[in-house]
C-alpha positions as CSV (number, residue, x, y, z in Angstrom):
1,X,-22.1,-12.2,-21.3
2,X,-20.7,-9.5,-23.5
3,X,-21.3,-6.6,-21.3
4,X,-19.0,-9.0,-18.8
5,X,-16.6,-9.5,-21.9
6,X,-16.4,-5.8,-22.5
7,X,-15.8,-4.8,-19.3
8,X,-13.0,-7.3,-18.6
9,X,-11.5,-6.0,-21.6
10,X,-11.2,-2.6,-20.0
11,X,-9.5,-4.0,-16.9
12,X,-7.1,-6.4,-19.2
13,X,-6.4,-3.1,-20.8
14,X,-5.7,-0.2,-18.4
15,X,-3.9,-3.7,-16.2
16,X,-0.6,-2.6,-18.2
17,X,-0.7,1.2,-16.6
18,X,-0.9,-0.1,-12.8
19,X,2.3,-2.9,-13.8
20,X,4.1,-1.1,-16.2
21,X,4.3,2.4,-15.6
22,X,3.6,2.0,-11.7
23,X,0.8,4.4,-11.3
24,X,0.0,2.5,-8.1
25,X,-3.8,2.9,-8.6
26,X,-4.1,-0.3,-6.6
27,X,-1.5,0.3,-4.0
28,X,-3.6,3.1,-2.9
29,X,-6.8,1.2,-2.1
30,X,-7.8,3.2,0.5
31,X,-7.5,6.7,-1.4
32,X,-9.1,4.2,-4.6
33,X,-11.9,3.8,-2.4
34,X,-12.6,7.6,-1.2
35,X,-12.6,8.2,-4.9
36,X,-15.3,5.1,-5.7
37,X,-17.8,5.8,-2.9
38,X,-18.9,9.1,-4.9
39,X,-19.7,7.6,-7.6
40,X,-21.2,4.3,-6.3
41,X,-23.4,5.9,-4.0
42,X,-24.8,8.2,-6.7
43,X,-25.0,6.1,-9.5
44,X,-26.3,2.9,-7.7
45,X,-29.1,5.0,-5.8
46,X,-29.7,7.0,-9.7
47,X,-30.3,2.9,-11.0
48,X,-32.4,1.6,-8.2
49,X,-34.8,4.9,-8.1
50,X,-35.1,4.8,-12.1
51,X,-35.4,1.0,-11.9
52,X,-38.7,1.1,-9.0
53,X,-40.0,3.7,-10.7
54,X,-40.4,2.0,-14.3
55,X,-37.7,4.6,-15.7
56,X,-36.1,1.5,-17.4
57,X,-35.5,-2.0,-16.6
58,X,-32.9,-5.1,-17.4
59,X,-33.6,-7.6,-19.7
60,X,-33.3,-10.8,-17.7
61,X,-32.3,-12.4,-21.3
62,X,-29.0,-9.9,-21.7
63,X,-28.0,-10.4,-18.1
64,X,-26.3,-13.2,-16.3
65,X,-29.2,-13.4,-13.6
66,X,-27.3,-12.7,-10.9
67,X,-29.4,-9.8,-9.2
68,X,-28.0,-7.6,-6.3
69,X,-31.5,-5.8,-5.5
70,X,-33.0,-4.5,-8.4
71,X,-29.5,-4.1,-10.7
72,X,-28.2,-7.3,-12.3
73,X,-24.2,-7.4,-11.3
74,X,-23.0,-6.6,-14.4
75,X,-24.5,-2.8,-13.9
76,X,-22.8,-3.0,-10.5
77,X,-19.6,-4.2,-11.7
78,X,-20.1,-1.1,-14.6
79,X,-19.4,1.3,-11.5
80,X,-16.7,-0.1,-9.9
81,X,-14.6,-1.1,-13.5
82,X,-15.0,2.0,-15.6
83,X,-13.6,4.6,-12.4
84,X,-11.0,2.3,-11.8
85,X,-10.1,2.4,-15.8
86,X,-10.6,6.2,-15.3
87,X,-8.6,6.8,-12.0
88,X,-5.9,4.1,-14.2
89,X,-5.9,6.4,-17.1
90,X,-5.4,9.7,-15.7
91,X,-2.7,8.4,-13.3
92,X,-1.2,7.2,-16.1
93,X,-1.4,10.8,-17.9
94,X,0.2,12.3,-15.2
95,X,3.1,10.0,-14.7
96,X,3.9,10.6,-18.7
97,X,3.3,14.1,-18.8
98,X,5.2,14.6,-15.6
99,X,2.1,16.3,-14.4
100,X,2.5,16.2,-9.9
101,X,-0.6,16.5,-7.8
């Protein structure tokens, strides 16, 4: 549960940038999304290859249980939460700074 604890926290706490300061991370799903699917398809491909091949493994005990192939959820939820944070952050960064794309 604390994996799921921490990575709320990290949504709870880049939340403040999106309402706030309007970065509009989460207006802009679709460009959100083009910016995800990089990362999801390497990283989740990098965990399920390392995973079948006995690189490493998930305690069953430190997880929640739920299972999505060979990843528990929380490691899938991992790659959506931290970009978002990211993506949050630097938008957040640029708005301050003034910085335009």
């Amino acid at each position: 549960m604390t994996y799921l604890l921490v990575l709320a926290g990290c949504v709870l706490g880049t939340l403040p940038l999106e309402l706030f300061l309007g970065v509009r991370v989460y207006r802009q799903w679709r460009r959100l999304l083009l910016t995800l699917a990089p990362v999801l398809a390497v990283f989740m491909t990098w965990d399920v290859l390392a995973v079948r091949a006995g690189h490493w493994h998930y305690d069953p005990r430190q997880t929640i249980g739920i299972m999505l192939g060979n990843l528990p959820l929380e490691e899938l939820l991992f790659f959506l939460v931290i970009p978002i944070c990211s993506v949050l952050a630097l938008e957040a960064v640029r708005r301050v700074r003034g910085w335009e794309v």
